[in-house]
Backbone bond lengths (Angstrom), bond angles and torsions (degrees), N, CA, C in turn:
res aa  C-N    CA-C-N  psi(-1)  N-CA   C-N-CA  omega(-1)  CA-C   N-CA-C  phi
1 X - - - 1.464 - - 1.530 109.85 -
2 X 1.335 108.58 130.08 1.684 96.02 169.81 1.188 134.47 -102.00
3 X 1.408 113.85 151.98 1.415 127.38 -146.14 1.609 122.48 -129.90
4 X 1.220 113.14 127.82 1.809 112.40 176.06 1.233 103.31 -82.59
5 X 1.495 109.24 163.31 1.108 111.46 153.99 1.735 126.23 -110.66
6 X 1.104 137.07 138.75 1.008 134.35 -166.46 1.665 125.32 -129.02
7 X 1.446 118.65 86.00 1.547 129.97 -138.45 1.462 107.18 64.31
8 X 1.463 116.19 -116.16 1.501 116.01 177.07 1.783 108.96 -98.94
9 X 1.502 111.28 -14.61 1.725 98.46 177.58 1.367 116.23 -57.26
10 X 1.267 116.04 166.65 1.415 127.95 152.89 1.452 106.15 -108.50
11 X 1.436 102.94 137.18 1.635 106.04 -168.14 1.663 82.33 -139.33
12 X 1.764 89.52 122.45 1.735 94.98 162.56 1.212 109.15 -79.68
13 X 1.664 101.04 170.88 1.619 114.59 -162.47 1.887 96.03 -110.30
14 X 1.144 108.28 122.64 1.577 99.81 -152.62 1.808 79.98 -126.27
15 X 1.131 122.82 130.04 1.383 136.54 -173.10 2.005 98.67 -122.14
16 X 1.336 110.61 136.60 1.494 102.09 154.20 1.675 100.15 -140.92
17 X 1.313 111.31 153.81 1.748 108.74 -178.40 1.797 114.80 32.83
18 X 1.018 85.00 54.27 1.696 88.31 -176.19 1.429 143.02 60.45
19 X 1.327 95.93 21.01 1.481 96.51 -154.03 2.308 88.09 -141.92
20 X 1.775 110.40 119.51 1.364 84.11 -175.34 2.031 107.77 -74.56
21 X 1.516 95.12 170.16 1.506 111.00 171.78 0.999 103.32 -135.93
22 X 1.519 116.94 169.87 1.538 140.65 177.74 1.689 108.82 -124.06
23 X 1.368 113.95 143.47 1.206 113.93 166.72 1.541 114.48 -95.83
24 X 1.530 128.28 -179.31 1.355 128.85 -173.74 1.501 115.32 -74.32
25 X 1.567 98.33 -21.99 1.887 119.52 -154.58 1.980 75.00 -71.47
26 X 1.585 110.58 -67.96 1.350 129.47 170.55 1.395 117.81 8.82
27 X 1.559 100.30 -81.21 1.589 126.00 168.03 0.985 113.69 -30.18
28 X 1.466 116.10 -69.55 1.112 112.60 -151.35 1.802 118.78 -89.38
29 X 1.533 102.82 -1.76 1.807 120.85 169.91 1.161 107.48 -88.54
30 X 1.774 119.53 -22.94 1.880 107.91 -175.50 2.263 99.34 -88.32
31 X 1.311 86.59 -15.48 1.739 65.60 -157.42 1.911 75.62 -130.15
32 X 1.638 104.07 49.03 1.796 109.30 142.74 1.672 102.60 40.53
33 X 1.378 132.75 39.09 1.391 127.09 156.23 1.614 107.66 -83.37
34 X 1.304 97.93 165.33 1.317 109.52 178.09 1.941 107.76 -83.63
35 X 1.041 115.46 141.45 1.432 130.35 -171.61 1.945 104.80 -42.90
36 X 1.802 113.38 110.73 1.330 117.81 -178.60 1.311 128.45 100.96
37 X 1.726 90.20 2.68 1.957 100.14 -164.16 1.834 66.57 -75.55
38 X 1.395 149.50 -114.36 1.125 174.17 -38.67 2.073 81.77 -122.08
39 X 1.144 145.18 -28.69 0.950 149.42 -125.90 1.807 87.73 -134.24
40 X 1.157 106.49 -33.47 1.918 112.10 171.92 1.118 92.97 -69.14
41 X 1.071 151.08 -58.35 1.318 145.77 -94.22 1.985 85.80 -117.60
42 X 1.606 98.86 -58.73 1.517 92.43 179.50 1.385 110.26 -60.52
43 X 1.374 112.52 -54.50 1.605 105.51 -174.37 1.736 125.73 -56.68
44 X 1.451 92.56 -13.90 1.823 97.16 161.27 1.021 105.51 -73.27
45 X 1.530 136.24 -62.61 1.194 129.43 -160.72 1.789 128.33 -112.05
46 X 1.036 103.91 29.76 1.776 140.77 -166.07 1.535 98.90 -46.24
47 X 1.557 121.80 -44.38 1.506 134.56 157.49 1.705 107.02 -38.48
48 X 1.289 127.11 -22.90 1.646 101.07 -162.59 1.814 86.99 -118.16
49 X 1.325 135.55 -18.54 1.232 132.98 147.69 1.713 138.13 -32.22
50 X 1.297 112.75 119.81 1.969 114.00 -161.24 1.349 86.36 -107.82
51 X 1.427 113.10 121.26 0.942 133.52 165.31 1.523 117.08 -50.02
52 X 1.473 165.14 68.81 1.268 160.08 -177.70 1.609 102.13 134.53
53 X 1.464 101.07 -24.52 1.710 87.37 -179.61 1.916 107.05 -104.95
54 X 1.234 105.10 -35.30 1.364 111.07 177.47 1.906 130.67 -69.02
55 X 1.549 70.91 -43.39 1.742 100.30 -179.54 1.557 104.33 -161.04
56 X 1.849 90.57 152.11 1.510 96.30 171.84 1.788 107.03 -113.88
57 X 1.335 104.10 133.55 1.528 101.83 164.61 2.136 114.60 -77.74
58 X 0.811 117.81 109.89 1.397 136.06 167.99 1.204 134.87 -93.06
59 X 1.608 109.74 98.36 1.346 117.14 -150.27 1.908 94.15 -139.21
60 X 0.874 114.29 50.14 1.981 118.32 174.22 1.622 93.94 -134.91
61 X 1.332 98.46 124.36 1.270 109.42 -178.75 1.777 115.28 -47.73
62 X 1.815 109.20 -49.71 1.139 111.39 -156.52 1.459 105.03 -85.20
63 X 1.175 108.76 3.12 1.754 103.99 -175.21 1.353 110.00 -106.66
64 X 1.627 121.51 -24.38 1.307 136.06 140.05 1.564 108.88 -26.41
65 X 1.361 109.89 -108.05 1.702 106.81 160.75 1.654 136.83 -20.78
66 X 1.487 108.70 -30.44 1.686 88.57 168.88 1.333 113.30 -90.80
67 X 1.755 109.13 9.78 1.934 105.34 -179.66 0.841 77.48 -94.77
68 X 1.848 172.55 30.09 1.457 154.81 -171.51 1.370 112.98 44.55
69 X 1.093 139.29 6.71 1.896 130.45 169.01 1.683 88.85 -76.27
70 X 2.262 77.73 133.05 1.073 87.90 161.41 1.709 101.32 -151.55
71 X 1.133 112.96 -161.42 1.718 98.95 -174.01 1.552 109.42 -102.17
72 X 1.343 111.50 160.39 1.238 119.34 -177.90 1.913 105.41 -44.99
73 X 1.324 108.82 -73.14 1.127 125.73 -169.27 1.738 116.19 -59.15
74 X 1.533 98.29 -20.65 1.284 107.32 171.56 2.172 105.19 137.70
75 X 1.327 110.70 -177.35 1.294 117.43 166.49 1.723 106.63 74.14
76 X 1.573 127.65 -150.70 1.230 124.07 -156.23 1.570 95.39 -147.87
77 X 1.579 121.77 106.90 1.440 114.11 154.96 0.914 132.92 8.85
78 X 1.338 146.77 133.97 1.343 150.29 155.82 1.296 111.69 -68.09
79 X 1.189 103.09 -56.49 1.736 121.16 163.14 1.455 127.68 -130.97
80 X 1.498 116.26 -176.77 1.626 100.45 -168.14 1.999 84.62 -177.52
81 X 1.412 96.97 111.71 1.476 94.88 164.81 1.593 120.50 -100.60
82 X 1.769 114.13 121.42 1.420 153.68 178.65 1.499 93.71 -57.41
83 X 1.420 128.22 137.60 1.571 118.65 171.98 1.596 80.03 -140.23
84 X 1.771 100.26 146.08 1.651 104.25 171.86 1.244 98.77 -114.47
85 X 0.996 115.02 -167.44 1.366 118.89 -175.45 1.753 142.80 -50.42
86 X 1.280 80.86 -53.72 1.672 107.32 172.14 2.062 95.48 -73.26
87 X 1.122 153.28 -7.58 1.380 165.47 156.69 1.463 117.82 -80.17
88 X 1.562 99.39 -37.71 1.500 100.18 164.56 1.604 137.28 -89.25
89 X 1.433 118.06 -3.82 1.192 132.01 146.81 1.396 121.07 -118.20
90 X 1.474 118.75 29.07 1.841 109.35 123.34 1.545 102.41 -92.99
91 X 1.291 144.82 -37.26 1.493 117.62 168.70 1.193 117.58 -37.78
92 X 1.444 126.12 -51.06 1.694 110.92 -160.94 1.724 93.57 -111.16
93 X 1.172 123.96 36.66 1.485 110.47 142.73 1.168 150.41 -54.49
94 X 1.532 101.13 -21.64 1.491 97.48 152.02 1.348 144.51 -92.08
95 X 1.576 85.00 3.61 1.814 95.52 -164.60 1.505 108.17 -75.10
96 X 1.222 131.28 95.58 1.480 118.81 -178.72 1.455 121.90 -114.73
97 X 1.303 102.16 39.66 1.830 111.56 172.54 1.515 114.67 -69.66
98 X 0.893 136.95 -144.82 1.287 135.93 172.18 1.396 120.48 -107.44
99 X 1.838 113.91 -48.28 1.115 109.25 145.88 1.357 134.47 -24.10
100 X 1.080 129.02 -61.02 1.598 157.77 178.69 1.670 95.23 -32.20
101 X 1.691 110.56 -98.41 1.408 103.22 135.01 2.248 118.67 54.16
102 X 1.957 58.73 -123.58 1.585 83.11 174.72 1.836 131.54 -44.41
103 X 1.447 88.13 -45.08 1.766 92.40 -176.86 1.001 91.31 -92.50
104 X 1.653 160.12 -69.42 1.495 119.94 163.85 1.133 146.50 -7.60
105 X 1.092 118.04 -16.98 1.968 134.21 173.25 1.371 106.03 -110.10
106 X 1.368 117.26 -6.36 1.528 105.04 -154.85 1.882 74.77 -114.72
107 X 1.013 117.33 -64.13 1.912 122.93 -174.85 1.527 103.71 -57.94
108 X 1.568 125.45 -6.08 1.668 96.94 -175.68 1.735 85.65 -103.97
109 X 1.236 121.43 -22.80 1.750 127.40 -162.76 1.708 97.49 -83.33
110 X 1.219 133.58 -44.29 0.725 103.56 -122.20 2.080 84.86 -159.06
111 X 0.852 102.38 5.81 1.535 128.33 154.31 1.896 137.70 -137.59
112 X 1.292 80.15 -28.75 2.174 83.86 162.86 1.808 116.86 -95.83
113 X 1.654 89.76 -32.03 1.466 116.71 -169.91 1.531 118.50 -111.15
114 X 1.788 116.81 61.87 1.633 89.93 -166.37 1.347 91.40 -111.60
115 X 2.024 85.48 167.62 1.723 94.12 -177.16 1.099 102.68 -46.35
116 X 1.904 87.01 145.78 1.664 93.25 153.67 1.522 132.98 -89.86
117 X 1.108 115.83 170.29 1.406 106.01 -152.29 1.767 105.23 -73.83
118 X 1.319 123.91 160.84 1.547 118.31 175.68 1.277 121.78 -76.15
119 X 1.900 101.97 99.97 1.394 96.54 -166.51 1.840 84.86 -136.60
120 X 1.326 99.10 -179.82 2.032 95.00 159.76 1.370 104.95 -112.90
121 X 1.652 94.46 137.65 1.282 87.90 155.17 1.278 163.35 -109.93
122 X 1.448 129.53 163.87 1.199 135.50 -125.72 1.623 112.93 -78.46
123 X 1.123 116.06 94.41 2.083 114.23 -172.12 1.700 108.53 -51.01
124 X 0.925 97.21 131.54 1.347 93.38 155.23 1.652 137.40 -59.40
125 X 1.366 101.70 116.75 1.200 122.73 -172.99 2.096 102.55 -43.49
126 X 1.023 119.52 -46.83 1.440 108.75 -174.52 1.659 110.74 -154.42
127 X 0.914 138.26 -151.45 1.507 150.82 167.73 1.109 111.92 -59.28
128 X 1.187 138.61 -49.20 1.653 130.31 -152.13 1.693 98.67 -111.86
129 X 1.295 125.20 0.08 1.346 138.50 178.74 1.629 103.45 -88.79
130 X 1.697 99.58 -51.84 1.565 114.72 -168.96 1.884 87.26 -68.12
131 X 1.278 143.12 -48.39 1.249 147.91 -145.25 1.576 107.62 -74.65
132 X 1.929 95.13 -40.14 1.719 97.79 -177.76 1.555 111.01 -80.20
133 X 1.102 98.90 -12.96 2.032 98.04 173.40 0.979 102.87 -74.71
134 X 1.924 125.26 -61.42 1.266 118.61 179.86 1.601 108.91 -15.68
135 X 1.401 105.93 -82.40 1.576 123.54 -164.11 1.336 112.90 -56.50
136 X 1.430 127.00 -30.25 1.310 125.46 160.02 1.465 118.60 -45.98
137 X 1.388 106.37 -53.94 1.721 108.09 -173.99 1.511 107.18 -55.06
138 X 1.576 115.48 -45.04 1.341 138.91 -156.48 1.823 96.58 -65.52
139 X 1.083 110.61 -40.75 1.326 134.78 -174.34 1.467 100.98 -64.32
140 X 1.279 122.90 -65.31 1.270 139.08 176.72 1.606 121.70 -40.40
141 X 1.484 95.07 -49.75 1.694 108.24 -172.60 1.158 100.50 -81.41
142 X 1.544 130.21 -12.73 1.690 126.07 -166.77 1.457 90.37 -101.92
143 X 1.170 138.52 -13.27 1.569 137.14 173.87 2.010 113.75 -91.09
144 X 1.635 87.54 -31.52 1.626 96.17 169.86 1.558 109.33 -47.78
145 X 1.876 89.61 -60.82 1.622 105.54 -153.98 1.811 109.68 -59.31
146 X 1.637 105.06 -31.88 1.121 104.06 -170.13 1.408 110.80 -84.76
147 X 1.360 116.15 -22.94 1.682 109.25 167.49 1.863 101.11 -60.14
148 X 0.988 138.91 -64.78 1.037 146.81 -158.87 2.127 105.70 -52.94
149 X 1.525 95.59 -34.31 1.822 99.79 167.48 1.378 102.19 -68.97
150 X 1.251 130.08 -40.64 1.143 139.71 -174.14 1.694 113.88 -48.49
151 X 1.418 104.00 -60.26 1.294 114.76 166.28 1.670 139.05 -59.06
152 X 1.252 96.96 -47.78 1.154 100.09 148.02 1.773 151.15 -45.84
153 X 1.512 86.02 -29.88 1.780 106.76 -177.83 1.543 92.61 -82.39
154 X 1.304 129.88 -51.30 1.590 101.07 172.73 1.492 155.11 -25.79
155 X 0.705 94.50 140.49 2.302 97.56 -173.93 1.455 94.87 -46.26
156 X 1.281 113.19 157.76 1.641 113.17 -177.38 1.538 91.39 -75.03
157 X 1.334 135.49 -166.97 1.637 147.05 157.89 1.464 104.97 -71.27
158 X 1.144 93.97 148.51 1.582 98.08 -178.58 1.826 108.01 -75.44
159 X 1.230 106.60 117.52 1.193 107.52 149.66 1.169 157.07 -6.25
160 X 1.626 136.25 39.58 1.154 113.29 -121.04 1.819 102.83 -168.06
161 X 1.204 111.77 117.54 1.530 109.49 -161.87 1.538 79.59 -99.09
162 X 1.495 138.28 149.43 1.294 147.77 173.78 1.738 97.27 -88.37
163 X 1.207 117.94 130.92 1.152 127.14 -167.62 2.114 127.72 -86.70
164 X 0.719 165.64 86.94 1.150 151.56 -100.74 1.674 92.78 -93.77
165 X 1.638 89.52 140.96 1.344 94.27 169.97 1.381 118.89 -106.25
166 X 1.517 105.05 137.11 1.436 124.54 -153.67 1.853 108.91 -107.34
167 X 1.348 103.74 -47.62 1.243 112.31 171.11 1.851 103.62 98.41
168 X 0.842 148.82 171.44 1.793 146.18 176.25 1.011 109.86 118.86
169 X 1.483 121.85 -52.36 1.629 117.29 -154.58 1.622 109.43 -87.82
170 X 1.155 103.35 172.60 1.420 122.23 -170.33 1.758 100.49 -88.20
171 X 1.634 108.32 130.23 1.917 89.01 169.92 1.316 133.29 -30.55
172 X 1.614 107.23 -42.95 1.589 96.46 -174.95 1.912 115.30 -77.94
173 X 1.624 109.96 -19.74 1.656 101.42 166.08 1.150 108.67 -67.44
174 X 1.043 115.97 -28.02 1.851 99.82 -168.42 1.392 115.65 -86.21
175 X 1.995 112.63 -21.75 1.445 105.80 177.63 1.730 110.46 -74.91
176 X 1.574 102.33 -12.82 1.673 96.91 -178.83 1.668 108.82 -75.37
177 X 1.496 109.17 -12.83 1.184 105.16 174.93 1.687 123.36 -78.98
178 X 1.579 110.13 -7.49 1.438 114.44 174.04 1.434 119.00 -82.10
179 X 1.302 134.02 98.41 1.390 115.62 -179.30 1.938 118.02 -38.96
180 X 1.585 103.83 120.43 1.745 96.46 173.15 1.496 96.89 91.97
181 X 1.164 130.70 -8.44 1.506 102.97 170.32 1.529 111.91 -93.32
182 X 0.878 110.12 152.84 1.772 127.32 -173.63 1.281 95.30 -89.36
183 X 1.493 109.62 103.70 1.890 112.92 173.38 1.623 109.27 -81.60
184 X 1.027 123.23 -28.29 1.624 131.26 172.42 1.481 83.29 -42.69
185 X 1.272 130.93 -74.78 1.555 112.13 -150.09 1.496 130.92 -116.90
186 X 1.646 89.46 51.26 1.691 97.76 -166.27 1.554 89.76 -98.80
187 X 0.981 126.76 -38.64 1.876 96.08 172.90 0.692 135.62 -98.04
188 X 1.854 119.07 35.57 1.177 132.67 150.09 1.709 93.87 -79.79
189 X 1.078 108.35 -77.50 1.491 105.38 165.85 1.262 134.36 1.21
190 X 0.920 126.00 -74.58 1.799 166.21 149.88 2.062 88.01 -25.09
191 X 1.269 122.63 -68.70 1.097 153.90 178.76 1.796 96.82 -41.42
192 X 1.487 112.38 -72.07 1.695 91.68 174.30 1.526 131.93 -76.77
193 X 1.742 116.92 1.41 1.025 141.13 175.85 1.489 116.41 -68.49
194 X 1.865 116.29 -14.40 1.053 121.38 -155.79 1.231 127.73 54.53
195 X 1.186 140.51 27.78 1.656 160.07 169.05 1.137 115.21 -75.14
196 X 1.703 124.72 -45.47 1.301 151.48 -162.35 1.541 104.98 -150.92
197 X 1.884 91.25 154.43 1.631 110.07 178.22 1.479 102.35 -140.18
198 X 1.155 115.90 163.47 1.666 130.63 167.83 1.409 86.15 -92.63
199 X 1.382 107.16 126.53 1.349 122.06 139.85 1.443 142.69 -99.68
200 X 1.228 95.13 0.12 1.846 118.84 -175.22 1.924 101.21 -81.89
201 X 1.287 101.31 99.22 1.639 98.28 173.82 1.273 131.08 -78.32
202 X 1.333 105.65 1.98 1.842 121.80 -164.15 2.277 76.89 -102.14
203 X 1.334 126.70 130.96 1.050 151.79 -173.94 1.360 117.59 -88.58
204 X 1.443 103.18 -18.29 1.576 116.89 -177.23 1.345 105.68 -111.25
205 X 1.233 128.97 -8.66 1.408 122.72 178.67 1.927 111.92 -101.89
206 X 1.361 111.81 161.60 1.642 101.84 176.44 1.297 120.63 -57.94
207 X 1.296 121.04 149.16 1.452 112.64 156.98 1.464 131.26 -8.29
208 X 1.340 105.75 143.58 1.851 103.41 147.73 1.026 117.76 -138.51
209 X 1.311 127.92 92.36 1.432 143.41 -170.20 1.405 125.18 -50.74
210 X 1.607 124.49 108.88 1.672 111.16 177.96 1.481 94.34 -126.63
211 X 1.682 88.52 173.14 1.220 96.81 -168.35 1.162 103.92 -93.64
212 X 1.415 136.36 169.46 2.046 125.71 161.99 1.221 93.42 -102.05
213 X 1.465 111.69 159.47 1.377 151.03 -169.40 1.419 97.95 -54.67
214 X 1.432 127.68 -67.49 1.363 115.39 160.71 1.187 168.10 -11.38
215 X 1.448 83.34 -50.56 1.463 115.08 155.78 1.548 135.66 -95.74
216 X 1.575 111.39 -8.93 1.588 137.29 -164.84 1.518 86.69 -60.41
217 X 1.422 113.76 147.22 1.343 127.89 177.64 1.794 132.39 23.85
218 X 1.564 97.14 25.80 1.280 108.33 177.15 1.249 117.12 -123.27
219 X 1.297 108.26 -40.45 1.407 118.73 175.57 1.839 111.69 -108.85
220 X 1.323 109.53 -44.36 1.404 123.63 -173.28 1.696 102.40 -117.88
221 X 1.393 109.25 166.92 1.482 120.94 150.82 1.154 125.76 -132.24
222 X 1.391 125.00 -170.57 1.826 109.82 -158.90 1.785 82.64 -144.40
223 X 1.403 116.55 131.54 1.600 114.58 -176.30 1.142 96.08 -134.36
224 X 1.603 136.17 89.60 1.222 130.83 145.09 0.874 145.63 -59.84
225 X 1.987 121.30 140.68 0.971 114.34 -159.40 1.885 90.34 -155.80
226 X 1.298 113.78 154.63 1.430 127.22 175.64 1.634 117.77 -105.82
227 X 1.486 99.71 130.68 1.287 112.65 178.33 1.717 116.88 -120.33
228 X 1.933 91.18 103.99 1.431 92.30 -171.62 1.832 131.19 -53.33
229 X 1.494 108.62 154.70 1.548 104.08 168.57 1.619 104.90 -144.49
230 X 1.564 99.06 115.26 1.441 79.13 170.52 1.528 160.43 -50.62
231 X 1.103 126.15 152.45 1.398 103.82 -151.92 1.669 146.31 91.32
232 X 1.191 82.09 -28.66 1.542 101.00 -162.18 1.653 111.64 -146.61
233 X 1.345 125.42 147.12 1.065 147.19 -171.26 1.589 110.45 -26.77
234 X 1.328 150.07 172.76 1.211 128.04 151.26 1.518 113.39 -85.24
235 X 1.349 123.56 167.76 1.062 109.34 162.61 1.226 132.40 -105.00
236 X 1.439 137.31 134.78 1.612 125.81 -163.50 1.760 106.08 -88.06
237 X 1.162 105.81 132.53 1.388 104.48 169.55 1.611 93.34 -130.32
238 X 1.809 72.89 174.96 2.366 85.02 179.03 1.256 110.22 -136.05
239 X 1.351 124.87 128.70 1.211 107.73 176.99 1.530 123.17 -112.11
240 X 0.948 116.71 140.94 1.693 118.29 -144.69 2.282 101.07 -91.30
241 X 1.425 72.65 129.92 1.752 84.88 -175.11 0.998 114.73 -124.01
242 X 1.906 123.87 121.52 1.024 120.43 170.80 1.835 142.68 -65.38
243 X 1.348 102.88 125.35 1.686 102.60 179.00 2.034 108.80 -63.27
244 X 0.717 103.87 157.46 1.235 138.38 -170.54 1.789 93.05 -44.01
245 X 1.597 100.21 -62.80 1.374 121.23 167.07 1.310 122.91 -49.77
246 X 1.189 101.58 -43.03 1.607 109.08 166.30 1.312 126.17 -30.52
247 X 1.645 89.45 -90.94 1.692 103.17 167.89 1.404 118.99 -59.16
248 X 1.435 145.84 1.66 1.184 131.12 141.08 1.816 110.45 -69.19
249 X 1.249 118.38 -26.91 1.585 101.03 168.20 1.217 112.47 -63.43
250 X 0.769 100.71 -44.40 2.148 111.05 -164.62 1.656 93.90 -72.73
251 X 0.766 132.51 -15.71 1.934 117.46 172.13 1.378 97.05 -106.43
252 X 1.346 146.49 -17.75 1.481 137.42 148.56 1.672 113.32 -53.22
253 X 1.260 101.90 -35.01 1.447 106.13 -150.97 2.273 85.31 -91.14
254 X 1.255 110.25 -21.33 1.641 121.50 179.43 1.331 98.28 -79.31
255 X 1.535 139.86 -42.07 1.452 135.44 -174.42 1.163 98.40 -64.34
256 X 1.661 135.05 -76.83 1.045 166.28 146.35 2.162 95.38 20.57
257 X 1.505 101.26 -61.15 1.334 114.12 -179.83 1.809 94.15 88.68
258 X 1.455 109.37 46.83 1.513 105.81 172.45 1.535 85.33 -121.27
259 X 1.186 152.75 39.95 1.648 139.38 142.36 1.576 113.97 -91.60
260 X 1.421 128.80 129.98 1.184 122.58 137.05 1.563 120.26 11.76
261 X 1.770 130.18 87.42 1.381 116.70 158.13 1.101 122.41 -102.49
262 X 1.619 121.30 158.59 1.574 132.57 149.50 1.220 111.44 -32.56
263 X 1.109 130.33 165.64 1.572 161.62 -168.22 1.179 85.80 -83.88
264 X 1.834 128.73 -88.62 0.876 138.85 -114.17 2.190 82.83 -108.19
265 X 0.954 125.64 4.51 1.477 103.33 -173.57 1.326 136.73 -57.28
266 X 1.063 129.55 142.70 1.432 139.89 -156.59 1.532 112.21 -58.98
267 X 1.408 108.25 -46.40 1.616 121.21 -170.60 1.289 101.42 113.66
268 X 1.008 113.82 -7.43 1.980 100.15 -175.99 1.475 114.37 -92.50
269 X 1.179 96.38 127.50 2.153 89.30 178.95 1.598 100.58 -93.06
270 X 1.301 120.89 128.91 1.230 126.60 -160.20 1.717 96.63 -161.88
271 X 1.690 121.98 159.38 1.465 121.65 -153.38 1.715 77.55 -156.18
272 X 1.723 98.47 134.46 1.477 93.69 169.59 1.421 78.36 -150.02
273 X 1.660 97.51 159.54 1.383 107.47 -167.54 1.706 125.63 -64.02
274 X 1.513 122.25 150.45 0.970 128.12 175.75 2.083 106.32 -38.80
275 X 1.241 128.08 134.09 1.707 122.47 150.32 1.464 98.83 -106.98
276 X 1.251 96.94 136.53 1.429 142.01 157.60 1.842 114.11 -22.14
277 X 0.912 110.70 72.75 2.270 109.22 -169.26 1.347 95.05 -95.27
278 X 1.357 118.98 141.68 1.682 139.77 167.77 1.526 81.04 -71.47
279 X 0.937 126.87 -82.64 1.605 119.57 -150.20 1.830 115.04 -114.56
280 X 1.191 93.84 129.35 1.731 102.82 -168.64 1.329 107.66 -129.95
């Protein structure tokens, strides 16, 4: 299959009905996102997407297979969404790093748009030849102009410096650090995610939060500690601390709009620093 290169990627040249496309997997390997950013982005805004002009949904087995998609694990897509051009920069409209940038100039020039080959071109043979180009071009620039309204009508990018992940805090400090997430019920949350379990078997007493094996020192940590009672044994509890890794899930999983929200939240995804609590 042949292939550009684009900075250091290799990006195959993926053609359907004459016209090239990009897939989401695509996106997000030329301009170095993490796996699904390109796939948020439509499913946030899936309303301003044209079905046949923006993107194609691709769902025939054998036409799947002669573009070469196939699945990680093996076998042939069920489906597979086609993005053309004007589809592939409303996906990365928000991306405005510098990188971003660059392979944006480099994928519309020089992968949607490549030279054409050195040939002359061909005059029109008479009047009604010269007339249907006219209207072709005319055709062309009225599909340009209107992708370009198109783009424009979008929400600006969200606002939004990605916050460094530090790792320390407990789920519920760090969800108070998300504007709009509901910290009351992030480790319940956390809890159907398989991250966390109740270990407290008495039904009337609070939680006791553990971590699963899965998640042990990758995502979460476990910090035990004893809380005396007189008389009687201490009791061990743990209190669960996020890895570094962690809290980069949990602000993927906050863009995304898969955390626990308030009622009343604003819409803005926004991160302000952890304060300092005696008791958590």
């Amino acid at each position: 299959m042949k292939t550009i290169t684009v900075n250091t990627t290799q990006v195959p040249v993926v053609e359907y009905q004459g016209r090239r496309i990009v897939t989401m997997a695509m996106v997000d390997q030329v301009h170095q996102r993490p796996e699904g950013t390109a796939r948020r982005t439509f499913n946030e805004h899936r309303d301003k997407f044209r079905s046949g002009e923006d993107f194609i949904e691709l769902d025939q087995a054998d036409e799947i297979r002669a573009l070469g998609f196939t699945r990680p694990q093996g076998g042939t897509p069920s489906k597979v969404l086609l993005f053309t051009e004007v589809g592939y920069l409303m996906l990365v409209k928000p991306f405005t790093d510098a990188l971003a940038w660059d392979v944006q100039r480099k994928l519309v020039t020089e992968y949607f748009r490549p030279a054409p080959a050195a040939t002359h071109a061909a005059i029109p043979a008479n009047y009604v030849e010269a007339l249907e180009a006219h209207l072709a071009a005319v055709k062309e620039n009225e599909r340009l102009a209107l992708a370009n309204s198109t783009l424009a009508q979008l929400p600006p990018p969200i606002a939004r410096l990605e916050p460094a992940f530090n790792g320390g805090l407990t789920p519920t400090q760090y969800a108070r650090t998300l504007n709009g997430v509901n910290s009351q019920k992030i480790n319940w949350h956390l809890s159907k995610k398989r991250w966390i379990y109740d270990a407290e078997k008495d039904q009337h007493r609070a939680p006791s939060w553990r971590v699963y094996s899965e998640a042990r020192d990758k995502l979460l940590a476990e910090d035990a500690f004893n809380i005396s009672r007189p008389g009687k044994t201490p009791l061990v509890r743990y209190k669960l601390v996020l890895m570094p890794k962690g809290e980069k899930r949990l602000w993927e999983m906050y863009l995304a709009k898969e955390l626990p929200m308030k009622d009343g939240w604003d819409g803005e995804f926004r991160c302000t620093p952890h304060q300092v609590e005696e008791n958590v």
